[in-house]
RODRENFI-308616 format. One line per 4 residues: number of its first residue (from 1); their letters; for each residue z, x, y of C-alpha. Coordinates in pm, whole numbers, m for minus. Each point is the difference from the previous one (the first is absolute). Layout:
N
NUM = A = Z:X:Y | ... .
# end
This chain:
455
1 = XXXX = 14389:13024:3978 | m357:m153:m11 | m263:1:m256 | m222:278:221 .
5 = XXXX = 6:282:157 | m142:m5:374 | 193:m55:286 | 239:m263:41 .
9 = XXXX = 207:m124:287 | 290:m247:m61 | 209:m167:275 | 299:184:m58 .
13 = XXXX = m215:322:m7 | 78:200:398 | m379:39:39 | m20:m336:m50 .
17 = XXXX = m31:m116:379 | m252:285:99 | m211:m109:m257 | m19:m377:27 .
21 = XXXX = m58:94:384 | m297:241:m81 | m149:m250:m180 | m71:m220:298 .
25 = XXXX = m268:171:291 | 173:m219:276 | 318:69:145 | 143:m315:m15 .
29 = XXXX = 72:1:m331 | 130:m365:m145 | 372:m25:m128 | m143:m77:m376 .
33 = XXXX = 117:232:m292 | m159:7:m343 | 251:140:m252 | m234:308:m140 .
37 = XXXX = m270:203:153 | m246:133:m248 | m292:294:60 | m217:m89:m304 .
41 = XXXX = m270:288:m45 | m209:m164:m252 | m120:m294:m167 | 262:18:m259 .
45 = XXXX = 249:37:245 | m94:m297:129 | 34:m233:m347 | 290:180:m43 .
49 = XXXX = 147:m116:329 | m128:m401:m61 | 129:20:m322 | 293:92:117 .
53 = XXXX = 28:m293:261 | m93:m235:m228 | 307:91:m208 | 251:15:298 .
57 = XXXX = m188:m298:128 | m88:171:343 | m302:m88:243 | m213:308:146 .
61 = XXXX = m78:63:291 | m285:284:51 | m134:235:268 | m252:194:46 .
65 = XXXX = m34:78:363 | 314:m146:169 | m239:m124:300 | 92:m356:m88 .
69 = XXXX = 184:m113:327 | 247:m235:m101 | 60:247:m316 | m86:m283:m248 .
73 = XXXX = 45:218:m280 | 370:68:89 | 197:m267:m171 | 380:m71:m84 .
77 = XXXX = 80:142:m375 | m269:35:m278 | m203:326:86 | m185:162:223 .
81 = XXXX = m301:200:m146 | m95:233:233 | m352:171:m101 | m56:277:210 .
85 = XXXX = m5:258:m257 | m311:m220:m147 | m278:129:264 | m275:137:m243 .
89 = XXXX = m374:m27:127 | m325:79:m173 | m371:m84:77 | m293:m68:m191 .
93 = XXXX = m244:147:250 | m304:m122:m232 | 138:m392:1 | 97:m21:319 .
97 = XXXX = 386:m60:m173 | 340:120:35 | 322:m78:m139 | 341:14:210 .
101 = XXXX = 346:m22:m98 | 201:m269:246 | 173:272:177 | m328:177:160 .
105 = XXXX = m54:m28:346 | m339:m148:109 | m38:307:203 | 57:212:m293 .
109 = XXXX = m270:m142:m198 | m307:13:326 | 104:372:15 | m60:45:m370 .
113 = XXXX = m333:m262:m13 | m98:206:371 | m76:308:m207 | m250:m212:m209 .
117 = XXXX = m175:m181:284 | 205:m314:m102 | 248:m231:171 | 224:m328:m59 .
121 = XXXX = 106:m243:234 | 372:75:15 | 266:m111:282 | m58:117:374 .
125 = XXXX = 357:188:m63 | m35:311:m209 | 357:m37:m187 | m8:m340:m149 .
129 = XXXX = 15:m11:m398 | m301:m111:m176 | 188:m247:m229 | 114:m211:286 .
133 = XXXX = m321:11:247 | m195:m89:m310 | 205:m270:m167 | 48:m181:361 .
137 = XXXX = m417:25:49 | m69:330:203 | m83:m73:320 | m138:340:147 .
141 = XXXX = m288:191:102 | m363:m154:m51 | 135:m248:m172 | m203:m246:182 .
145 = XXXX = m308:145:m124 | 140:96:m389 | 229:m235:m26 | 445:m33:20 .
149 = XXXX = 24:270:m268 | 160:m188:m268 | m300:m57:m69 | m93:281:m99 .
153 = XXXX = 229:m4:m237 | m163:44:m356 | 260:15:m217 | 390:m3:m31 .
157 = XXXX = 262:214:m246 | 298:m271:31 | 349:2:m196 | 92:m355:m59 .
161 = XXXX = 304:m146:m28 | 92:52:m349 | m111:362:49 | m274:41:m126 .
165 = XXXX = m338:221:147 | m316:m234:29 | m315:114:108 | m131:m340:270 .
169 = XXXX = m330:m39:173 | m305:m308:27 | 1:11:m389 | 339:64:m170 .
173 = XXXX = 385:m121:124 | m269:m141:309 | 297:m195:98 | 185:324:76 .
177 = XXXX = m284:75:208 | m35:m303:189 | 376:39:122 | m28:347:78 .
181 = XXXX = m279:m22:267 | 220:m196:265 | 332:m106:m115 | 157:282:154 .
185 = XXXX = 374:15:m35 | 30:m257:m256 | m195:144:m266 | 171:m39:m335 .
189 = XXXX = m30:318:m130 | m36:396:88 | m312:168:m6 | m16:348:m57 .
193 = XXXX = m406:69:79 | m262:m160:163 | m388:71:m33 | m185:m16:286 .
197 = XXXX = m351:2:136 | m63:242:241 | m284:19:294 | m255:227:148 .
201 = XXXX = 155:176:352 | m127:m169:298 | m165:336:155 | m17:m190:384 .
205 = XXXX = 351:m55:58 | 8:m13:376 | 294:m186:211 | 48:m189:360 .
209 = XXXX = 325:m43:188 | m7:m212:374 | 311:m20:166 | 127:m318:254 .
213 = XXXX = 225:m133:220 | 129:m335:m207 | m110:m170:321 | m352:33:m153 .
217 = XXXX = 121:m133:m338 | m135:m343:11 | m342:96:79 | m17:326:m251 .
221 = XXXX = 112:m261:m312 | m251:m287:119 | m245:329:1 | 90:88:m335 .
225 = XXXX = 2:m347:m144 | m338:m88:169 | m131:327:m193 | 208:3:m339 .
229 = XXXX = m253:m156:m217 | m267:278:61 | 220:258:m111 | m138:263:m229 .
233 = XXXX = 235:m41:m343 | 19:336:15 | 224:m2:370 | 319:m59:33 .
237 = XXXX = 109:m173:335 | 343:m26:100 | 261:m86:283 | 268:208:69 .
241 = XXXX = 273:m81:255 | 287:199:62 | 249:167:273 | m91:334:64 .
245 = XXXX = m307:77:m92 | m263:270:48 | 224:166:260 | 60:m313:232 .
249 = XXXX = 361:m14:28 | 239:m314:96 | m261:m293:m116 | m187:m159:m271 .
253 = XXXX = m339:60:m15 | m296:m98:m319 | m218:235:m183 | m323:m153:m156 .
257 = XXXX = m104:208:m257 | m300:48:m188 | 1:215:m354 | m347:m13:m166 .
261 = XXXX = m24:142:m314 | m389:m41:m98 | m223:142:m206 | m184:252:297 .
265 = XXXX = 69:108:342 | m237:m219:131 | 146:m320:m162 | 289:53:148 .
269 = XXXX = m128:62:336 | m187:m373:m29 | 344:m125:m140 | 228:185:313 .
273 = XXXX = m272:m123:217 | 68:m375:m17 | 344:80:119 | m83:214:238 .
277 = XXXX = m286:m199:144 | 252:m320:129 | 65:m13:350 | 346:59:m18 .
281 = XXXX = m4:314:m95 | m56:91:312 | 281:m115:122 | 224:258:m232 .
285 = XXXX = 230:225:193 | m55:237:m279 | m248:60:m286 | m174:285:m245 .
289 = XXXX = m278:m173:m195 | m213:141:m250 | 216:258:m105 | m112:150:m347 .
293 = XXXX = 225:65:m250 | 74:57:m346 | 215:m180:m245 | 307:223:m9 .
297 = XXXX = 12:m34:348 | 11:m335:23 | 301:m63:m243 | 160:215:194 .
301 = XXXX = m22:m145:343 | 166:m302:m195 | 229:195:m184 | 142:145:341 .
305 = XXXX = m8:m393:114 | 171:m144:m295 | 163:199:m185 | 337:m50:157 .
309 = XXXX = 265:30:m311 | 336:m24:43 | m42:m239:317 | 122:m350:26 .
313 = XXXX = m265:m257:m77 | m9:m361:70 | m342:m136:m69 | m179:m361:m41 .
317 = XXXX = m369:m19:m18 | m260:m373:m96 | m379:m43:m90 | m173:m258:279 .
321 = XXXX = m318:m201:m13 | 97:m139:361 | m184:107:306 | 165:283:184 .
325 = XXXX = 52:m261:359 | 246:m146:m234 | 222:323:m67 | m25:166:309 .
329 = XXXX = 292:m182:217 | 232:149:m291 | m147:324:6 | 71:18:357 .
333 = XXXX = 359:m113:m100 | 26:284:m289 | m144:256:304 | 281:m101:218 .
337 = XXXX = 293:21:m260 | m165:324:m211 | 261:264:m45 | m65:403:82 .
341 = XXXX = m247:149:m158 | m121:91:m316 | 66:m387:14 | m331:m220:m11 .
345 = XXXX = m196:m283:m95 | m349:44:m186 | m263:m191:m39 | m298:15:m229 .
349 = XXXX = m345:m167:38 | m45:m44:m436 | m294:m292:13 | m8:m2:m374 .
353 = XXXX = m384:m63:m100 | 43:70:m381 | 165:m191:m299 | 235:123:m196 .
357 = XXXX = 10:39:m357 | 285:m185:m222 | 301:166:116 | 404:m89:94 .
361 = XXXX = m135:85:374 | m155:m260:144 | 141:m44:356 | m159:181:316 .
365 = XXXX = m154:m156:365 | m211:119:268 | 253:187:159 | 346:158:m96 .
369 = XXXX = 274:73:217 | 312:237:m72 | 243:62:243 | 275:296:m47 .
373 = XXXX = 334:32:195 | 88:364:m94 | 309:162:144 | 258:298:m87 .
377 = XXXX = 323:m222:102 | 165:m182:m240 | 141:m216:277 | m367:m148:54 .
381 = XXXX = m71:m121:m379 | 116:m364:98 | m165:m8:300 | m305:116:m144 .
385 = XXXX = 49:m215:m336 | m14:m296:201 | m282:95:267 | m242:41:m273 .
389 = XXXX = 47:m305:m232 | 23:m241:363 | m275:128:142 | m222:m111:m324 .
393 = XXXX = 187:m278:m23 | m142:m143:338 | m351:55:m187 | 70:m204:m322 .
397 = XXXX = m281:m263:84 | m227:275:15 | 125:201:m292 | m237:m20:m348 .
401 = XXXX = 208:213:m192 | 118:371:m32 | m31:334:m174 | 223:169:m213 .
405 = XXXX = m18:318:123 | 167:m51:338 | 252:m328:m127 | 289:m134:144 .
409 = XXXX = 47:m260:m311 | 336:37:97 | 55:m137:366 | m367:m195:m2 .
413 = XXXX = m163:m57:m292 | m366:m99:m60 | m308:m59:m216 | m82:308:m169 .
417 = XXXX = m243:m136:m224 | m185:m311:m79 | 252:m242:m107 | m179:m78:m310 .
421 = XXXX = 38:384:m45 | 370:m15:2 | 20:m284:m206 | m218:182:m278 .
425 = XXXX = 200:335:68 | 324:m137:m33 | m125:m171:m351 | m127:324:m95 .
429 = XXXX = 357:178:71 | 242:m278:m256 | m299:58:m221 | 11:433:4 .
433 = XXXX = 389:18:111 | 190:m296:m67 | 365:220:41 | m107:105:396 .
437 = XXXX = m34:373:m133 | m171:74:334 | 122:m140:315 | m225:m240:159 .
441 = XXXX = m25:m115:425 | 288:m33:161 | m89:m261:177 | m314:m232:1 .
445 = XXXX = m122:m244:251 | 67:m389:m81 | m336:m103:m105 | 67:265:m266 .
449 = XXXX = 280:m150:m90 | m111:m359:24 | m325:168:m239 | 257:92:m290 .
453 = XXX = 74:m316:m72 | m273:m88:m205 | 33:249:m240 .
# end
């Protein structure tokens, strides 16, 4: 029936509905329905499959992980290209290198580079795909000190949209490149490999965690404001705030938490310090600082946080330059209306000090705030739906922009990128796929809009 042999789902196939379902790691999975799912296994399965669409005149839609929330890659007709058989990994222990197929979990790849003394900054949740987190920018661990890790992106294998296998990086098809370090999911075409600089293992990896009463929540984010530009690059510090944590039952409390992933043990005891050091600290109703670890266990203590497939998400998240006396009567709101746990809202001191080389990405603040509703009961999606996009909402003054990894373009849509950025990556897409061969946003904030107009 098609020109290949790997697996192929049609709509009128009865596995159908399993599989379109699969594809998706939240369980509210959108009523869109592409009319094939394909399982490429290699590059030429992939040309094959564009080559295909571009006869039938389909659009693409392609996943790697499935973490995306609002299952952007799930579209009405054309195809879905689902890529999980394409997970290879190898390393180049002597260059510092690897090269991953889309489908690879950034966990996958630190167990692999842990054997070699080697690590990459992939996402805080073990089982999201490389191809998404590193097409959206990578925002995970130490990437305050090596940078969001599309940037360590060193080259691209990319099928366009005539089909064809290009090689892109700084030199060759560079416009390729540009686009695929930030644009997320609207990339105009499907890569099949990405090269990638890897780093030396932080051997002092030590965490903090300080427990309050939200009572003391004012004073603990002054605290951490007042503090936030001394902070080691090498330390993350977030906010945590959430029903049910830590085994206090019946209320929401706040977790500060401190990872520091530094070169020695006593770097990261200087770095943990500062925390540890402010005043309010004392005031924590729980806390275990200074707790030595190594890396697997830290991606596991996330992995048992996040990794929550097959629940119902809702989520909404905004970079902010604003001081945090401006956000706080709406966190206090959130607090007050935040569903059962694992529901929460998280917030990240970033305090970018670097630049950033030429790149799609090109939108991030001095903090960023997600907030989840997760649930089990399907009778609590609308609720939820609408708690997180009003909530935000109240803080659209304050709101720079967003980041593709947590979206909700649909419900409330913002600046994922320098508007110039859009305007140059939306030239670059009727230049490389004038047809719409690969699905692009589904929805864009106005000043996007407004930006297309002068092209």
């Amino acid at each position: 029936m098609y020109p290949w042999n790997f697996r192929t789902i049609s709509r009128s196939d009865p596995e159908y509905e399993s599989a379109r379902r699969a594809a998706v790691w939240n369980g509210r999975v959108p009523d869109r329905y592409p009319e094939l799912i394909a399982f490429p296994e290699t590059d030429e399965d992939v040309q094959n499959l564009v080559r295909y669409a571009k006869e039938k005149k389909l659009s693409i839609g392609t996943k790697s992980g499935g973490h995306s929330w609002t299952a952007s890659f799930l579209r009405d007709s054309g195809i879905l290209v689902n890529l999980e058989k394409m997970n290879d990994i190898s390393v180049n222990v002597k260059d510092c290198t690897a090269t991953v197929q889309p489908a690879a979990y950034g966990s996958d790849l630190n167990v692999v580079l842990h054997q070699h003394d080697l690590m990459f900054p992939g996402g805080h949740c073990s089982t999201v795909g490389l191809g998404g987190y590193l097409l959206q920018g990578g925002f995970g661990w130490n990437s305050r000190k090596w940078g969001v890790a599309c940037e360590s992106v060193l080259a691209i294998d990319v099928v366009t949209a005539n089909g064809t296998l290009i090689h892109a990086n700084a030199t060759d098809n560079k416009e390729y490149y540009w686009a695929a370090r930030g644009s997320g999911c609207g990339y105009f075409g499907l890569i099949t490999r990405f090269y990638v600089k890897v780093y030396s293992l932080p051997r002092g990896i030590m965490t903090s965690r300080y427990v309050f009463e939200v009572k003391d929540l004012d004073q603990a984010i002054a605290a951490m404001d007042a503090a936030s530009n001394q902070v080691s690059p090498d330390l993350e510090l977030v906010l945590f705030i959430g029903r049910d944590q830590d085994g206090i039952e019946g209320r929401p409390t706040f977790a500060i938490v401190g990872d520091a992933l530094s070169e020695t043990d006593a770097e990261a005891l200087t770095a943990l310090s500062l925390l540890h050091d402010l005043p309010i600290m004392k005031k924590a109703v729980k806390s275990r600082p200074f707790v030595s670890c190594t890396l697997p266990e830290v991606l596991k203590r996330y992995d048992n946080i996040l990794d929550n497939r097959g629940l119902r998400y809702e989520t909404n998240n905004m970079w902010t330059d604003v001081p945090t006396t401006q956000l706080l009567p709406n966190i206090h709101e959130i607090i007050k209306s935040l569903p059962p746990a694992p529901s929460h809202l998280y917030i990240v001191w970033w305090l970018p000090t670097r630049g950033r080389p030429d790149m799609a990405f090109s939108m991030e603040g001095r903090l960023f705030m997600s907030l989840y509703a997760i649930s089990n009961d399907p009778s609590m999606d609308e609720r939820n739906a609408r708690f997180v996009v009003s909530s935000f909402q109240k803080l659209d003054n304050c709101r720079k922009g967003i980041q593709l990894a947590d979206e909700n373009l649909p419900g409330h849509p913002g600046k994922f990128m320098q508007t110039s950025n859009y305007r140059r990556l939306e030239a670059l897409r009727r230049k490389h796929d004038p047809e719409g061969r690969f699905w692009g946003y589904m929805r864009v904030p106005p000043e996007f809009d407004e930006a297309l107009h002068v092209l």
